[in-house]
N, C-alpha and C positions, 0 to 999 in steps of 0.2 A: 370541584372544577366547574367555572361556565360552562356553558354549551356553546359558546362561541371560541374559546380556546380549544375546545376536545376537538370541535370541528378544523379550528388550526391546525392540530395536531395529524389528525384524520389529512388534509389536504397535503401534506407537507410529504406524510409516510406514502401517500399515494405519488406524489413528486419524484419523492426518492426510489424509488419500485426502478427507476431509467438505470438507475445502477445498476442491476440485473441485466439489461439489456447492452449496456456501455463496456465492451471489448476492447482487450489489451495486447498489448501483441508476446503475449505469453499465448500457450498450449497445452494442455492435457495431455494424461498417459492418450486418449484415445484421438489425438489430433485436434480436438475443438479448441479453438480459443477460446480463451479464460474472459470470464466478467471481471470488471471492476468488485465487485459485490463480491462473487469468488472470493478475490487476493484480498479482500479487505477481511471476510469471516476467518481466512484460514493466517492471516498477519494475528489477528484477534485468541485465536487457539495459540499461536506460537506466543504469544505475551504471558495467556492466562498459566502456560504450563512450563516458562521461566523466572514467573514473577516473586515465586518464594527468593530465587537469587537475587531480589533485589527487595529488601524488604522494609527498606524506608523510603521506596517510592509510593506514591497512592496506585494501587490497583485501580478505583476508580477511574480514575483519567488516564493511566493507560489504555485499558481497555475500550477508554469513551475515542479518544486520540484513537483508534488503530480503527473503530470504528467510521469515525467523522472524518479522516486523514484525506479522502478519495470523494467524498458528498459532489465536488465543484464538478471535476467529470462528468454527470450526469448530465448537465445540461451540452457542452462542448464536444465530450471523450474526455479519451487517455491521447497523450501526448509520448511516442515512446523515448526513453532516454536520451539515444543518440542525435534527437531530433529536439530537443526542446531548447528555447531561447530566452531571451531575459522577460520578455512577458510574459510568460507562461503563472507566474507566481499571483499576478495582477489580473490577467483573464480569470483565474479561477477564484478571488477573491470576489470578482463583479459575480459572476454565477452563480458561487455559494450566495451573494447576499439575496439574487435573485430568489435560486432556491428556498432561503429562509425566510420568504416575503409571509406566508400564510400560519407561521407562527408566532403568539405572542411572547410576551416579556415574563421571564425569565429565560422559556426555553430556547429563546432567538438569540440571546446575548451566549446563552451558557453552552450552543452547540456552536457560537461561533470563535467566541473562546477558546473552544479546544483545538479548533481545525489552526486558528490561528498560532496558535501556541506551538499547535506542530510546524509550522510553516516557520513561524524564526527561529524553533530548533536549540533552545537556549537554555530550557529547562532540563533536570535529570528523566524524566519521561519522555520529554518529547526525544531526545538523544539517544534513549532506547529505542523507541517507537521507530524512530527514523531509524536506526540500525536492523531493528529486524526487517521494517517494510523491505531493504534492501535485500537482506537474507533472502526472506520467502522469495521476491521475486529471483533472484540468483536459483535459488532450491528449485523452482519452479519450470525456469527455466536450462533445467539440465533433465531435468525427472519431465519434462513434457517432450511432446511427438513434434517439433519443430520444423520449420520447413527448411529446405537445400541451403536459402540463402542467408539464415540464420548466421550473425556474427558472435560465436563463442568467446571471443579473442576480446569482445569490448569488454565481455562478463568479468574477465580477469581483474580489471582497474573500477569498474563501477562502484562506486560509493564507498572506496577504500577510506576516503576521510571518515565518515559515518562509523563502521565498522570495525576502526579501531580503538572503539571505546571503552573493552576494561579487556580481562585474559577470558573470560566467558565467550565474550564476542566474537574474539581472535581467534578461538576454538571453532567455535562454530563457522564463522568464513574459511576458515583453512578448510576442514571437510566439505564446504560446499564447495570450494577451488578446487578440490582434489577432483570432485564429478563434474565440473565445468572442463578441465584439463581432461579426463576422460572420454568427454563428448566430445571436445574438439580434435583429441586423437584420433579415436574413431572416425571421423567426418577426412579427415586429411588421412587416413588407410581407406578410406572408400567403402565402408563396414557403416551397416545401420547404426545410428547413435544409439539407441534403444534396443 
């Protein structure tokens, strides 16, 4: 490898380190809000340890996908759900490209490819990818310390199209419904959600 690519390389992972710092309005068991970075390692664990069920997808690019899915963030945030509008898809295309300014050809095309690829959602990975991103945030957000004004009620309908992508899926969002409809009970008895 050059030494002017490594240093691309070097420049890019130092870039990307804002993810760490880029907060979402999800929670932890102990109150903190979650990184970007967080929900992206632990979307990345939920792929690698359903991926035998899918076994003519490439692991690689899910994995790369659950990784790259969230890169634009860094430079912006997170935009939460209920809040986001039709450019949101477009600001974070300009950002990532920003982001990928300081690396070269291959790894500038081939991180943008992925992220892209998640973004039109079209492929059998990205449709997983995009299914769990929802999960985890869903799981996350019933299993974290949430504050008062926390809307459990949107959690119900959120990325219901995504989600009902094969009987796997369907499994797995029904038991994270079942903890979202738990928390919102609790919260309307006036009982800690946790």
């Amino acid at each position: 490898m050059k030494r002017d690519e490594l240093t691309g390389i070097l420049d890019f992972v130092r870039r990307a380190e804002g993810l760490k710092s880029t907060l979402r309005s999800t929670w932890t068991r102990t109150g903190r809000q979650e990184s970007a970075a967080e929900h992206s390692w632990r979307l990345a664990l939920l792929a690698l340890l359903l991926r035998r069920q899918y076994p003519d997808l490439d692991e690689m690019k899910l994995l790369g996908m659950c990784v790259v899915h969230d890169l634009g963030e860094t430079i912006n945030g997170d935009i939460p759900a209920p809040e986001q509008g039709e450019a949101k898809a477009e600001e974070e295309r300009r950002d990532m490209l920003d982001l990928l300014r300081p690396l070269a050809e291959p790894q500038r095309s081939d991180v943008l490819a992925l992220w892209q690829e998640y973004e039109d959602g079209q492929t059998p990975e990205a449709k997983l990818v995009k299914a769990l991103d929802k999960l985890e945030t869903l799981l996350q957000q019933s299993q974290g310390e949430t504050p008062p004004s926390f809307d459990y009620a949107f959690n119900l309908h959120y990325g219901e199209a995504w989600t009902d992508l094969d009987e796997l899926i369907r499994e797995i969002r029904a038991a994270v419904d079942l903890e979202t409809e738990n928390c919102l009970l609790a919260r309307r008895c006036g009982r800690a959600v946790k």
